[in-house]
C-alpha positions as CSV (number, residue, x, y, z in Angstrom):
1,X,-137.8,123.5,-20.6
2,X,-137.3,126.7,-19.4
3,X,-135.7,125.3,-15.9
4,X,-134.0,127.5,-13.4
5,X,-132.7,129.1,-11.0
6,X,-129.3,126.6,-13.6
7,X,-127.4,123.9,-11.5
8,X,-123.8,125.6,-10.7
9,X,-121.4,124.4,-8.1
10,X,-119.9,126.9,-5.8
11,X,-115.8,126.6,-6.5
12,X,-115.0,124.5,-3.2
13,X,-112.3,123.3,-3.9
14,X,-110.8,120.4,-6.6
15,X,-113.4,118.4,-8.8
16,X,-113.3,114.8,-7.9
17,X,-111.4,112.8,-10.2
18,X,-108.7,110.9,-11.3
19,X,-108.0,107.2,-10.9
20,X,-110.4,104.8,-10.1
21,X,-110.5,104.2,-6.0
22,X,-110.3,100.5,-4.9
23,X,-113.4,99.2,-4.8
24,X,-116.0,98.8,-1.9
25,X,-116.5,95.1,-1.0
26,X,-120.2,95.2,-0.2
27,X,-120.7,91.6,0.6
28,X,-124.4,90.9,-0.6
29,X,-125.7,87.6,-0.1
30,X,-128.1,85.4,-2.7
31,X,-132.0,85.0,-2.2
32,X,-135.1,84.4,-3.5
33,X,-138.0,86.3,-4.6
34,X,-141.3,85.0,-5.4
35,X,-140.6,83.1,-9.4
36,X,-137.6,86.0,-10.1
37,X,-134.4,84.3,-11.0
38,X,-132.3,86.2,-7.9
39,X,-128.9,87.5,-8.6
40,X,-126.5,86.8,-5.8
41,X,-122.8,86.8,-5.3
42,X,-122.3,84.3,-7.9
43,X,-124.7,85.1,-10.6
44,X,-122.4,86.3,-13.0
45,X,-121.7,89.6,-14.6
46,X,-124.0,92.5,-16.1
47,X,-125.1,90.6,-19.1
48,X,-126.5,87.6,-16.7
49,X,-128.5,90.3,-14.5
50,X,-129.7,92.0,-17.6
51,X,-130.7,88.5,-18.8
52,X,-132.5,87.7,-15.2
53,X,-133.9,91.2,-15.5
54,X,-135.8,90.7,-18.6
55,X,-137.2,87.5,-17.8
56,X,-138.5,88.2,-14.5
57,X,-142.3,87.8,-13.7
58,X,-142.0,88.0,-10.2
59,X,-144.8,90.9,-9.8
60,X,-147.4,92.5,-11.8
61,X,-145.5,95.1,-13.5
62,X,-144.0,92.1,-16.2
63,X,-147.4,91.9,-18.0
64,X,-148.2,95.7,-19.0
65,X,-144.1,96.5,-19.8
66,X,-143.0,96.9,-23.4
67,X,-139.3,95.6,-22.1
68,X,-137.4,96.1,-18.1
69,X,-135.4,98.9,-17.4
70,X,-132.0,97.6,-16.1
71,X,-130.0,101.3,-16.1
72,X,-127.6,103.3,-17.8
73,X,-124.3,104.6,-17.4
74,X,-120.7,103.7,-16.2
75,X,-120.4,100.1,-14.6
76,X,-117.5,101.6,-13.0
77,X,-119.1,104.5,-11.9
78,X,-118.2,106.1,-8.3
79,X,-121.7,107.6,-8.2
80,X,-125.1,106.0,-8.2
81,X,-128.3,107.5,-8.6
82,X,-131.7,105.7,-7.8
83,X,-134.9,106.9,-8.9
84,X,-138.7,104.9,-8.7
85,X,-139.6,103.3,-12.0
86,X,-139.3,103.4,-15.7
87,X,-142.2,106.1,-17.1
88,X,-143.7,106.1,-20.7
89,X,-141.0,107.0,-22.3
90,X,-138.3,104.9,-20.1
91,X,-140.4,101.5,-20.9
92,X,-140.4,102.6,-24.4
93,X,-136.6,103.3,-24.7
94,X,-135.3,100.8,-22.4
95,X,-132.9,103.6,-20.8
96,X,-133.9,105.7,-17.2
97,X,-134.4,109.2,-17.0
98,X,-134.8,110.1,-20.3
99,X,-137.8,112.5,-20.7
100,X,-138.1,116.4,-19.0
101,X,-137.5,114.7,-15.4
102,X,-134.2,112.9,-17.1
103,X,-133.2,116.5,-18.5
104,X,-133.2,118.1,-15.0
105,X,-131.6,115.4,-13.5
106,X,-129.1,115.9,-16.5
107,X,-128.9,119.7,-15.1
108,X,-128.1,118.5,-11.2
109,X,-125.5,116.1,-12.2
110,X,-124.2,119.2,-14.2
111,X,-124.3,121.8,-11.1
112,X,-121.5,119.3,-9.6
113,X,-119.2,119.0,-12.3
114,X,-121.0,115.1,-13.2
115,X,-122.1,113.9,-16.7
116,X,-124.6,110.9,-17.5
117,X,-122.6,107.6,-18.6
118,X,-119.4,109.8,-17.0
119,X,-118.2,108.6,-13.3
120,X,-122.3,108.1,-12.9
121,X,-124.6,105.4,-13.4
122,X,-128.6,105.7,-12.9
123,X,-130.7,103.0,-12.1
124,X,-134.3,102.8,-10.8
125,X,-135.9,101.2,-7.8
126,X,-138.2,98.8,-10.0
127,X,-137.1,97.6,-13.5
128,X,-140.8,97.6,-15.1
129,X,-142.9,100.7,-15.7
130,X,-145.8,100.6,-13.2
131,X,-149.7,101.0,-15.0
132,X,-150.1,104.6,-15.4
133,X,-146.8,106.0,-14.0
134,X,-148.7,105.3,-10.5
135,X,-145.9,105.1,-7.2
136,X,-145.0,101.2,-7.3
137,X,-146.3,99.3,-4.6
138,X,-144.1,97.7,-1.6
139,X,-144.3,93.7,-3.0
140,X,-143.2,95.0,-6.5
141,X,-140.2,97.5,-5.0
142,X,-139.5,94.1,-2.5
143,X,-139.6,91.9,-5.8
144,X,-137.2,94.2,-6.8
145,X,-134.4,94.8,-4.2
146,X,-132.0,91.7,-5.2
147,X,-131.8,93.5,-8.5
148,X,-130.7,96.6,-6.9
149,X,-128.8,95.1,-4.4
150,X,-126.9,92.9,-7.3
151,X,-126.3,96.4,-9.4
152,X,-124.4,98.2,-6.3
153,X,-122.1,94.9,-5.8
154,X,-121.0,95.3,-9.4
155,X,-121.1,99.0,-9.3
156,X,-119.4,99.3,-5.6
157,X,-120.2,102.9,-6.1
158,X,-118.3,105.8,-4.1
159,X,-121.9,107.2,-2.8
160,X,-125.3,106.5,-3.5
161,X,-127.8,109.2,-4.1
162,X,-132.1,107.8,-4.1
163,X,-134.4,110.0,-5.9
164,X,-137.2,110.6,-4.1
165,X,-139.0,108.2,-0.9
166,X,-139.5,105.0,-3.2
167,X,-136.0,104.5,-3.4
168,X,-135.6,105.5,-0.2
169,X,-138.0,103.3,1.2
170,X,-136.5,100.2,-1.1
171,X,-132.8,100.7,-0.4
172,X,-133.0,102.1,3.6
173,X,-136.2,100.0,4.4
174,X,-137.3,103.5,5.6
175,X,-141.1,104.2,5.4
176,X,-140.7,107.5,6.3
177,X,-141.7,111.0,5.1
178,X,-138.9,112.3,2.6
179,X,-138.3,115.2,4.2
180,X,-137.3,113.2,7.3
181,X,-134.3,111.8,5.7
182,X,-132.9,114.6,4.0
183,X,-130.0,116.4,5.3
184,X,-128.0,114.1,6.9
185,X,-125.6,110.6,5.3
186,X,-127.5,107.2,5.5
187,X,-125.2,104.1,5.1
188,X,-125.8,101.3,2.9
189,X,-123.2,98.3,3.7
190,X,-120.7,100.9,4.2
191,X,-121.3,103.3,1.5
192,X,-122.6,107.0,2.1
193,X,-126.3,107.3,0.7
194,X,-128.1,110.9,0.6
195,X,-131.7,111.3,0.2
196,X,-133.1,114.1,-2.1
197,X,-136.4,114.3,-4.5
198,X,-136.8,112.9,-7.3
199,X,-136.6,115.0,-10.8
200,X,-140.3,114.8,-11.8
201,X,-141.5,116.2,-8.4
202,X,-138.8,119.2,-8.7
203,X,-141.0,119.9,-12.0
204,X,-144.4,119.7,-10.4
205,X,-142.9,121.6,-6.7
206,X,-140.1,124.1,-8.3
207,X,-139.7,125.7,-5.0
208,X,-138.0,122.6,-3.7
209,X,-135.0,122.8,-6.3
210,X,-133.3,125.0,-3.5
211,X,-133.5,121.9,-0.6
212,X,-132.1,119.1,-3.6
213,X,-129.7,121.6,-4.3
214,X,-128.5,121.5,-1.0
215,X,-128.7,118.0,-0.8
216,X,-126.1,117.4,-4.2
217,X,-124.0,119.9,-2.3
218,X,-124.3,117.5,0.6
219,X,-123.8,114.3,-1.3
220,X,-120.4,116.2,-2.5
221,X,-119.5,117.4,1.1
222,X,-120.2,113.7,2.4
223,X,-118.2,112.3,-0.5
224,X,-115.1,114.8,0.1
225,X,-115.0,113.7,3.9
226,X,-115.3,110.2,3.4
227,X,-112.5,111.1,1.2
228,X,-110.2,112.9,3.6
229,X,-110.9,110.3,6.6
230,X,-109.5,107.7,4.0
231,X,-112.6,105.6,3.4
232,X,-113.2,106.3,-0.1
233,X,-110.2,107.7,-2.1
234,X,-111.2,110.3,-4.7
């Protein structure tokens, strides 16, 4: 794709790793959404949310999708990443991230020492693809949200990184500029959330690889602090 300035991570210091931490309890409670069967506490394990998933109809994005886009990765993983919606190729695939904006984000997981389906889950703020690859609208990110919420209480993920302001806006309830919410650790029921852009933007604005690169190195830092205050074991 001819991408650069490449993804490398300064040596700071040990790669995280080793044995899983114990897990986050992040304590979500049940609700309901329009017609959408919602997940909560009790709704059972990924293949019952994957089930709810596909049979939702709670906004307009069920009737142009050629299937939903749950996520991909490692249902243990320590680090979530949440982008906006499934594009062309997502809906036709059923898997996240996988044209040239999933092969940058494969280069930014790279630059610090992370691997798809490796420690790293990916997951989008809306399951359908919306018309036209057009920014999804608030009801359909708010039809959403239990979704989402229901994948971080499986996941219980280390730290949360959102992709750009949809995710932003869905997980934080922040309708805010981007740029307004970089640079600093969110918290989402007591787990660190950083703020950065999302791939395809990065492709269209390449200038702005240099601020999400400071952002992944952020998202480590946070991490490794979290870490050494002994909140999240790594």
């Amino acid at each position: 794709m001819g991408i650069a300035p490449l993804w490398r991570l300064r040596s700071t210091g040990a790669a995280e790793g080793g044995p899983s931490p114990s897990r986050l309890d992040s304590g979500l409670a049940s609700g309901t959404v329009g017609q959408a069967p919602v997940p909560g506490t009790a709704a059972g394990d990924w293949d019952e949310l994957d089930r709810q998933v596909a049979a939702c109809q709670a906004c307009v994005l069920c009737r142009q999708r050629k299937q939903a886009v749950l996520g991909v990765g490692d249902r243990e993983a320590d680090w979530l990443f949440i982008g906006e919606g499934p594009g062309a190729e997502e809906d036709a695939q059923g898997e996240p991230f996988v044209g040239q904006a999933g092969k940058l984000l494969d280069a930014m997981l790279a630059g610090i020492d992370l691997r798809r389906g490796e420690g790293v889950y990916i997951a989008n703020a809306v399951k359908c693809r919306p018309p036209g690859n057009r920014t999804p609208e608030a009801e359909e990110m708010n039809a959403c949200r239990p979704f989402l919420e229901r994948q971080i209480e499986l996941l219980r993920p280390r730290i949360i990184v959102l992709l750009g302001r949809s995710a932003a806006c869905t997980l934080l309830g922040a309708d805010r500029a981007l740029a307004s919410l970089r640079g600093r650790s969110h918290d989402y029921r007591g787990i660190p959330v950083i703020v950065t852009y999302h791939p395809a933007y990065l492709l269209r604005n390449l200038p702005e690889k240099a601020k999400a690169w400071e952002d992944l190195l952020l998202a480590r830092r946070v991490a490794r602090e979290a870490a050494a205050e002994g909140q999240l074991p790594l």
